[in-house]
C-alpha positions in Angstrom: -18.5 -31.9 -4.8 -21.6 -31.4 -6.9 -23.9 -30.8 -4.7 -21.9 -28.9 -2.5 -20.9 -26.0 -4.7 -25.0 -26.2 -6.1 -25.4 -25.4 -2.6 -22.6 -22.8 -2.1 -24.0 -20.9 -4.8 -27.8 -21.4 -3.7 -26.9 -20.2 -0.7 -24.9 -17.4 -1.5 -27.9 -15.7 -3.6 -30.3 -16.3 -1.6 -28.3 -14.2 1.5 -28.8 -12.1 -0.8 -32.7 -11.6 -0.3 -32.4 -12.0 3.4 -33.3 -9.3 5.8 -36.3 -8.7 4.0 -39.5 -7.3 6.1 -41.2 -10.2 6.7 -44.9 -11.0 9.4 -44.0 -11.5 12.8 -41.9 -14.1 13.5 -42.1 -16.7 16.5 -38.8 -16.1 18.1 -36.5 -13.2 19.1 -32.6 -13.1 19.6 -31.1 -9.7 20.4 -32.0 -7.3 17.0 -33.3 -9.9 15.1 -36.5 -12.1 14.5 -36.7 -15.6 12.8 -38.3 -18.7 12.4 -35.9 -21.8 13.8 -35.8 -24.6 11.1 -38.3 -27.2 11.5 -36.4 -30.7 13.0 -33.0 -29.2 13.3 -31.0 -29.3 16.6 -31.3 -25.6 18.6 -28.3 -24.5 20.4 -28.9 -21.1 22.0 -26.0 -18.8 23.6 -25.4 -16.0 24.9 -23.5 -14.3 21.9 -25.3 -16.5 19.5 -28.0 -19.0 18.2 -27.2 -22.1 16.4 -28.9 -25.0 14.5 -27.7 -28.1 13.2 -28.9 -30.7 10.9 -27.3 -34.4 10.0 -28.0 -37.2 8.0 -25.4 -40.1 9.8 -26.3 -42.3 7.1 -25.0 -40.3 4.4 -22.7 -37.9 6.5 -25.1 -34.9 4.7 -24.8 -31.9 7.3 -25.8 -28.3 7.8 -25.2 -25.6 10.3 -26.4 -22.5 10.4 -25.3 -19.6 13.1 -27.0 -16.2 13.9 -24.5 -14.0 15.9 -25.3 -11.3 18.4 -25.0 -7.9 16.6 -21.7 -6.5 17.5 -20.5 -2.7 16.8 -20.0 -1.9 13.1 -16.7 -0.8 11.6 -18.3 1.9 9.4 -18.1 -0.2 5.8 -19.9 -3.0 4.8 -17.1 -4.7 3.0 -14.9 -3.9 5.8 -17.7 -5.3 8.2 -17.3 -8.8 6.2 -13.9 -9.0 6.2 -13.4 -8.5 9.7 -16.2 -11.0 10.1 -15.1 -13.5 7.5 -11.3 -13.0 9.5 -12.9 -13.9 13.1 -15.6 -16.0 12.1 -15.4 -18.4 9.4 -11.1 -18.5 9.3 -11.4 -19.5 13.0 -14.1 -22.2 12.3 -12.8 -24.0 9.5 -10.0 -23.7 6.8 -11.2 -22.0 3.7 -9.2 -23.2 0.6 -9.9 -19.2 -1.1 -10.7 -15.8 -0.5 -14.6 -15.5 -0.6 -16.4 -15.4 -4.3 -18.3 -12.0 -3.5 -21.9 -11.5 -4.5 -23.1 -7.9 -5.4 -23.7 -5.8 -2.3 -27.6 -5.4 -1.7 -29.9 -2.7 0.0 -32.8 -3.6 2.4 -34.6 -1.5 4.4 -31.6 0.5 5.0 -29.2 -2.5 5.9 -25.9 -3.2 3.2 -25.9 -6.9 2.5 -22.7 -8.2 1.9 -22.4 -12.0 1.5 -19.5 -14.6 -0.1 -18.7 -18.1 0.0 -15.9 -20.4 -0.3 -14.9 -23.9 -0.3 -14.0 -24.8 3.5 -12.1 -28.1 5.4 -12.1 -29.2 8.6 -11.1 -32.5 10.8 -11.4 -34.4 7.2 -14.7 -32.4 6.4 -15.3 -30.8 3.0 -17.7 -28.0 2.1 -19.1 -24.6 1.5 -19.3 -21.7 3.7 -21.2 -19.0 3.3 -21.2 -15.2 5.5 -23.9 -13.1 5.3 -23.5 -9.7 6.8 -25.6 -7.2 7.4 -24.3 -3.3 8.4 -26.1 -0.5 9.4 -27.4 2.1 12.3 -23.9 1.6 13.4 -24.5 -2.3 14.0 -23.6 -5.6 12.2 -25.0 -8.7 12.1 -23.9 -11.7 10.7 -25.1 -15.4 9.6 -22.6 -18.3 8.8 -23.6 -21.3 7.3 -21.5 -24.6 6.6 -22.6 -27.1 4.6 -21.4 -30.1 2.2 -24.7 -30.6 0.5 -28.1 -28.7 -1.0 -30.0 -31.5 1.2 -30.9 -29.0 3.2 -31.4 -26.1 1.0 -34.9 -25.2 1.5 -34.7 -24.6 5.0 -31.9 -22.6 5.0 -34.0 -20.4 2.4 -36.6 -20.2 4.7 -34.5 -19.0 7.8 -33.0 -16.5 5.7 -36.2 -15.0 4.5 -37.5 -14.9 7.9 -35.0 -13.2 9.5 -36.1 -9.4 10.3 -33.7 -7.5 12.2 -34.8 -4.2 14.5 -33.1 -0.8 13.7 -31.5 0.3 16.7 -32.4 3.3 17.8 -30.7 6.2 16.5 -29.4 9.7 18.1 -28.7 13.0 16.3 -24.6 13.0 16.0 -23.1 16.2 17.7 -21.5 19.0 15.5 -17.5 18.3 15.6 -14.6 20.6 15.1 -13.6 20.4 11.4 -10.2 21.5 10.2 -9.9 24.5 7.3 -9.7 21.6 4.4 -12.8 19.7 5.4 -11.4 16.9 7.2 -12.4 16.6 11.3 -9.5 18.0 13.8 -7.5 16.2 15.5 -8.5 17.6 18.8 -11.6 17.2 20.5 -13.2 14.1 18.6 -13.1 10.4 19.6 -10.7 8.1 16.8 -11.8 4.4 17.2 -11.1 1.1 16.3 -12.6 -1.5 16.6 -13.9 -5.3 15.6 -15.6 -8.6 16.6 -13.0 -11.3 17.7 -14.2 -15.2 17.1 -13.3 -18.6 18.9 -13.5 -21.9 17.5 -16.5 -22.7 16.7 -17.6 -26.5 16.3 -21.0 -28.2 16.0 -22.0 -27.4 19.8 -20.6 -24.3 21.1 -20.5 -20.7 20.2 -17.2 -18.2 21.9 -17.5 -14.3 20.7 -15.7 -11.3 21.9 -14.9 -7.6 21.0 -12.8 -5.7 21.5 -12.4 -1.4 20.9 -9.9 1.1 21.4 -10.1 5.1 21.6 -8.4 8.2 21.2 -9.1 11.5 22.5 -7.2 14.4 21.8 -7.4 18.2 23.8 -6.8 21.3 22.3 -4.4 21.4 25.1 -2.0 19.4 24.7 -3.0 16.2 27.0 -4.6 13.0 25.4 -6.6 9.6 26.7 -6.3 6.2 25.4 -9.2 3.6 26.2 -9.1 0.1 25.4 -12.1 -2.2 26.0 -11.8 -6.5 25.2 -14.9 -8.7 26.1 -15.4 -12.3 25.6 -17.7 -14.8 26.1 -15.9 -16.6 29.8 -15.4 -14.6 32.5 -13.7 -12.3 33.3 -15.4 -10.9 30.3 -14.2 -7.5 30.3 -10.2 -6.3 30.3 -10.0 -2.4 30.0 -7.3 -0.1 29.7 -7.0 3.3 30.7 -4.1 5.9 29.8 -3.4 9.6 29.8 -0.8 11.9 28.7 0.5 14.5 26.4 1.1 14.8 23.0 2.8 17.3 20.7 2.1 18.0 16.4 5.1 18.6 14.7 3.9 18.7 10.9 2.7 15.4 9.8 4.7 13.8 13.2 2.7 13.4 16.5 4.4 12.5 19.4 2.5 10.3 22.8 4.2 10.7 25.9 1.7 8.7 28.2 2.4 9.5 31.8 0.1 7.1 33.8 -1.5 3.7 32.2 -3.3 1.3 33.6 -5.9 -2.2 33.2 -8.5 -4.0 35.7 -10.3 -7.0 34.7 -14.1 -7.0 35.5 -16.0 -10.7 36.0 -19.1 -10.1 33.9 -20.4 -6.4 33.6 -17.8 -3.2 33.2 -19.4 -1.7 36.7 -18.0 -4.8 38.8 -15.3 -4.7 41.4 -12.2 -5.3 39.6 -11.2 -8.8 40.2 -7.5 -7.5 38.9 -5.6 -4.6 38.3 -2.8 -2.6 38.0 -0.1 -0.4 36.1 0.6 -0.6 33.1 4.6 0.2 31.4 4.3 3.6 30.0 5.2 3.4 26.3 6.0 6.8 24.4 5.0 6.7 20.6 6.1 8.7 17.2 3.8 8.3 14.6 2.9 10.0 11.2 -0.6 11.0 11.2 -2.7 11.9 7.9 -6.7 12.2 8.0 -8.3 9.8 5.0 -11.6 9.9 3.8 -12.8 6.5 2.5 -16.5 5.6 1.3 -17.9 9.3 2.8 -16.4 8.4 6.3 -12.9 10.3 7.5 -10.5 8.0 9.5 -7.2 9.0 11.5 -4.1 7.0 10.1 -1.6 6.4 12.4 1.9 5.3 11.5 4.7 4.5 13.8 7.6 6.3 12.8 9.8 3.4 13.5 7.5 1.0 11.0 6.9 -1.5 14.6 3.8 -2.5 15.8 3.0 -0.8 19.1 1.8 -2.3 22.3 -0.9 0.4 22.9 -2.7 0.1 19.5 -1.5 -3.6 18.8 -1.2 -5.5 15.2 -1.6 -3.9 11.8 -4.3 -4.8 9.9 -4.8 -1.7 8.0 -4.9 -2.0 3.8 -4.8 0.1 1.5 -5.3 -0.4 -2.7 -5.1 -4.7 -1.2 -1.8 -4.1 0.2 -1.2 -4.1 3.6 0.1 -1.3 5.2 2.4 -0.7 8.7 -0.4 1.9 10.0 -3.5 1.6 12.7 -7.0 3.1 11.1 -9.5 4.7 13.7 -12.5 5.8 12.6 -14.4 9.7 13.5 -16.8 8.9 16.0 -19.4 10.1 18.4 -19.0 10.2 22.3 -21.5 7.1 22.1 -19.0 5.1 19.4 -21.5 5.9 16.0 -19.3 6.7 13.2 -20.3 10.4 11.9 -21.0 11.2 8.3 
């Protein structure tokens, strides 16, 4: 295990330096630019570009992934650790939580990158995130290795890879409430992440998924849910409107019609299937929360359950975790606001 954790740490400090301005590089996948490692095996996808290396004498192997950029959650940190959840957990089985290295700056991207010790079908080694958060994007690089073989090429990918800023527009003025925080009506409350398949030495399966609130200053509501994924039908949406009432901390959802369509592979397809959704009333404690300069709604179900509509917790708070769903303040385009 030498060499792997000489690698595991190589590698982790050196993902520190990546995303670096760099010449222009010979290829192009979605935001970012790179040069592919000479000799290793190219695997290109749709939602992401992969490269292997192997040495079958020794069993030495490396593989490095570059995944499409994917909406960011607002927070760096939070960024990796929805990313180390969908990513690495559902690659391999990591022994740890990830060592964290310090977060870096570059060229107006957050770098957040950790490693840990990983196993899989009698496989031993390091794997190591890198991602990147920023202009309301993230992008993020895996890499799985059990030795430092390979070590200089996966320096040189990293230092090549130069990723575009997306383009930026001027965030609308909100309604703010008397103490600062945004109101409750009239904004957009999101949640969101990137959802990961299995991911083996040959194949890459990504998704998303989002979900959004909208409340009127008079008294009505909507509820929009979007999942895609890699197969088709790659988009499941959900649509659902009804009214609401604010009784001191209490909010109370009375959905009157709900409904889903599945599309094949863009939004603006015929549905291939749809229908009506159960209507499901909600009670939940609401309290406005303003973490790392960005204010999220917090909603918890009076009744302490998970609901259908806004599905499984995964909200924490001081490392514990907590029975309450965090959307973030929003734009009408999905950019957190500041």
């Amino acid at each position: 295990m030498r060499t792997v954790k000489r690698s595991l740490l190589a590698a982790a400090c050196l993902a520190c330096l990546s995303f670096t301005i760099y010449a222009q590089t010979a290829e192009t996948f979605d935001i970012a630019t790179f040069r592919s490692p000479k000799g290793w095996t190219k695997q290109a996808g749709q939602d992401g570009v992969q490269f292997a290396a192997e040495d079958k004498a020794t069993g030495a192997f490396s593989l490095l992934t570059l995944f499409r950029s994917a909406p960011s959650l607002g927070d760096p940190k939070e960024d990796f650790d929805a990313a180390w959840l969908t990513i690495v957990k559902d690659a391999v089985t990591v022994a740890s939580a990830p060592q964290m290295q310090p977060m870096e700056d570059k060229d107006g991207w957050k770098i957040a990158s950790g490693y840990a010790p990983f196993e899989k079908d009698g496989l031993k080694g390091a794997a190591v995130l890198v991602t990147a958060s920023g202009f309301g994007k993230m992008v993020n690089v895996m890499i799985l290795t059990n030795t430092d073989a390979y070590e200089k090429d996966v320096t040189a990918f990293l230092a090549s890879v130069n990723l575009k800023k997306p383009a930026v527009q001027a965030a609308p003025q909100a309604p703010v409430s008397r103490n600062g925080s945004p109101a409750l009506t009239d904004n957009f409350w999101k949640q969101g992440a990137v959802r990961q398949g299995m991911l083996g030495h040959s194949g890459l399966s990504t998704g998303t998924f989002a979900k959004t609130y909208q409340f009127f200053a008079n008294g009505t509501y909507k509820f929009y849910r979007e999942d895609m994924q890699l197969a088709a039908p790659k988009y499941y949406l959900e649509h659902e409107e009804g009214t609401y009432s604010v009784s001191g901390d209490t909010i109370t959802i009375t959905p009157k019609k709900a409904s889903f369509s599945q599309h094949r592979l863009k939004k603006e397809d015929p549905p291939a299937r749809s229908g009506a959704l159960p209507l499901s009333p909600g009670r939940y404690r609401f309290e406005f929360w303003n973490y790392d300069g960005n204010w999220r709604l917090l909603l918890s179900p009076v009744d302490g359950s998970e609901t259908k509509r806004d599905g499984t917790f995964s909200f924490y708070r001081n490392g514990e975790p907590q029975r309450t769903y965090q959307y973030h303040y929003v734009d009408a385009t999905g950019r957190l606001i500041q």
